[in-house]
Steps between C-alpha positions, in 0.01 A plus 500: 500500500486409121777450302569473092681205395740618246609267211802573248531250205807464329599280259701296699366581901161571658510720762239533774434676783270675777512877511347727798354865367828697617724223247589311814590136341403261772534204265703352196574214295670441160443202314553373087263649309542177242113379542383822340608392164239241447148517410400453902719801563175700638392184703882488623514845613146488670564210660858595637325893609190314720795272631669782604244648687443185667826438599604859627138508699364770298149425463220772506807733506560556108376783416671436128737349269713686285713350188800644319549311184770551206180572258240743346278542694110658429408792667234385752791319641394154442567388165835377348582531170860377439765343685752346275682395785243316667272367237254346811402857557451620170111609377339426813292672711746434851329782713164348488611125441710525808257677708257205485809310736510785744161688512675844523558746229832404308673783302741435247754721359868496344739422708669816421273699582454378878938522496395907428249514760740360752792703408268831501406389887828383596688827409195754613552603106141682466319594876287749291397278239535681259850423330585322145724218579679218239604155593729308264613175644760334281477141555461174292266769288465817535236642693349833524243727734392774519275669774375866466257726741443233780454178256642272273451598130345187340328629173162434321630110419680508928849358259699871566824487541642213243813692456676206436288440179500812349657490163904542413630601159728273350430233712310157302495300760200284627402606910340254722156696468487410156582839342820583313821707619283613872831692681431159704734359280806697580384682826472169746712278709355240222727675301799551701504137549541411156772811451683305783458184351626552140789823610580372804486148556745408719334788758200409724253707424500660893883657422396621161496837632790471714734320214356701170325804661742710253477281180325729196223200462404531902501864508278485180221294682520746788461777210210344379349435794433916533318549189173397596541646849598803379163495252298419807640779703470739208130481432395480889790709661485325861568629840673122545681267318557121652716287386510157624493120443726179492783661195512814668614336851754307321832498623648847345214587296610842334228738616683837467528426119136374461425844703730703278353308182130610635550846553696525183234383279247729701351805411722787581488705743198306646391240607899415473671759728267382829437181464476337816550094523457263757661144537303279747604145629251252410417230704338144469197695650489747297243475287313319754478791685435765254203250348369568843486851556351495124208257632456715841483802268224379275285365778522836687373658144167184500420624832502881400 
């Protein structure tokens, strides 16, 4: 049997595991994704994936490596182009640098995007193949995918989706990309941290919802938080909407207003009067497991 070993980088944990081609996990291991900061971040990572293999006795039974990364990515799947999180992995080639340690094909891709993938498989969202579905995962940033007829929508540049850096009026403010006043900068958990900090300091930042879920500067991030959703689901009027990551899961998180605030700003009568949304539980393996149906799906497509 061949398996693909699924890799999620975050800024603070790798995640790694062995995936079967039904999504059966049959191995995983979390570890500090510190040594990817450094210049030997690709020799890190290389090094810690063949150890892997060797460890979990997975020799001549790879048949590829898939990696999620916080980043732009090319569209080949190979390339990174930023990571301002991670500055190791940032203007490298990873897909073919890394597949030099393994001798498989290695396929890189957003991290989002393989969080979609899994959530699409997970909740039998699109059996047909045929459906438009949007991902917006509120987390440290704020990600965004979006998957339409069968596939991920990647773009002539593969960088679709960068929600969180599309431009606010009003806002001056400098994002981590670089760019000034992305939505980034008001629509992240980035952002609610530093609301807790300065309105709420005597609050830990996991009751924030549960102590101020009613106070007019809380309800206003939860406001903003639909504009650029409700843009998103405006131009491409989707059959799903997910909405997931760490904020969202937060102890009281108001969802029925940040559902009301969506479907207010919407486009009456439609797409706003049947929206349909879905809220999935992520797990550690996650996007482990979505990079791997991703990986299993592309290699079916090189032997076509």
């Amino acid at each position: 049997m061949k398996y693909v070993i699924g890799i999620d980088i975050g800024g603070t944990n790798l995640r790694i595991g062995t995936v079967d081609a039904e999504g059966r996990l049959v191995n995983f291991e979390r570890k500090s994704s510190a040594s990817l900061v450094s210049e030997d971040a690709v020799k890190n990572l290389g090094s810690e994936v063949r150890s892997y293999i060797e460890r979990c006795g997975l020799k001549g039974q790879v048949a590829a490596v898939s990696v999620g990364v916080p980043s732009m990515v090319s569209k080949d799947k190979s390339f990174i182009y930023s990571t301002p999180n991670l500055k190791g992995l940032e203007n490298i080639d990873l897909g073919n640098l890394l597949k030099a340690y393994v001798n498989v094909p290695v396929f890189v891709d957003r991290d989002v995007n393989y969080l979609l993938v899994n959530d699409i498989k997970s909740h039998h969202l699109d059996p047909e193949r045929e459906r438009t579905i949007l991902g917006f995962y509120l987390g440290t940033g704020f990600g965004n995918a979006v998957y339409i007829n069968g596939q991920l929508h990647v773009g002539k540049n593969g960088v679709a989706g960068e929600l969180g850096h599309i431009p606010m009026y009003g806002i001056d403010e400098a994002c981590t990309c670089g760019n000034i006043g992305c939505s980034e900068t008001r629509c992240s958990g980035r952002y609610l941290r530093y609301l807790s900090d300065t309105c709420f300091p005597d609050t830990d930042i996991s009751e924030v919802f549960v102590k101020h879920g009613d106070d007019p500067r809380i309800l206003e991030y939860v406001d903003t938080l639909a504009i650029p959703m409700a843009a998103e689901i405006n131009i491409l009027d989707p059959d799903y909407v997910i909405m997931a990551g760490g904020v969202m899961t937060m102890k009281d998180f108001p969802m029925e207003r940040l559902i009301w605030a969506v479907k207010k700003r919407a486009r009456k009568p439609f797409p706003s009067e049947n929206l349909e949304f879905v809220f999935p539980e992520h797990t550690q393996d996650s996007g482990v497991i979505g990079g791997a149906y991703a990986a299993f799906d592309k290699l079916g497509k090189m032997e076509k």
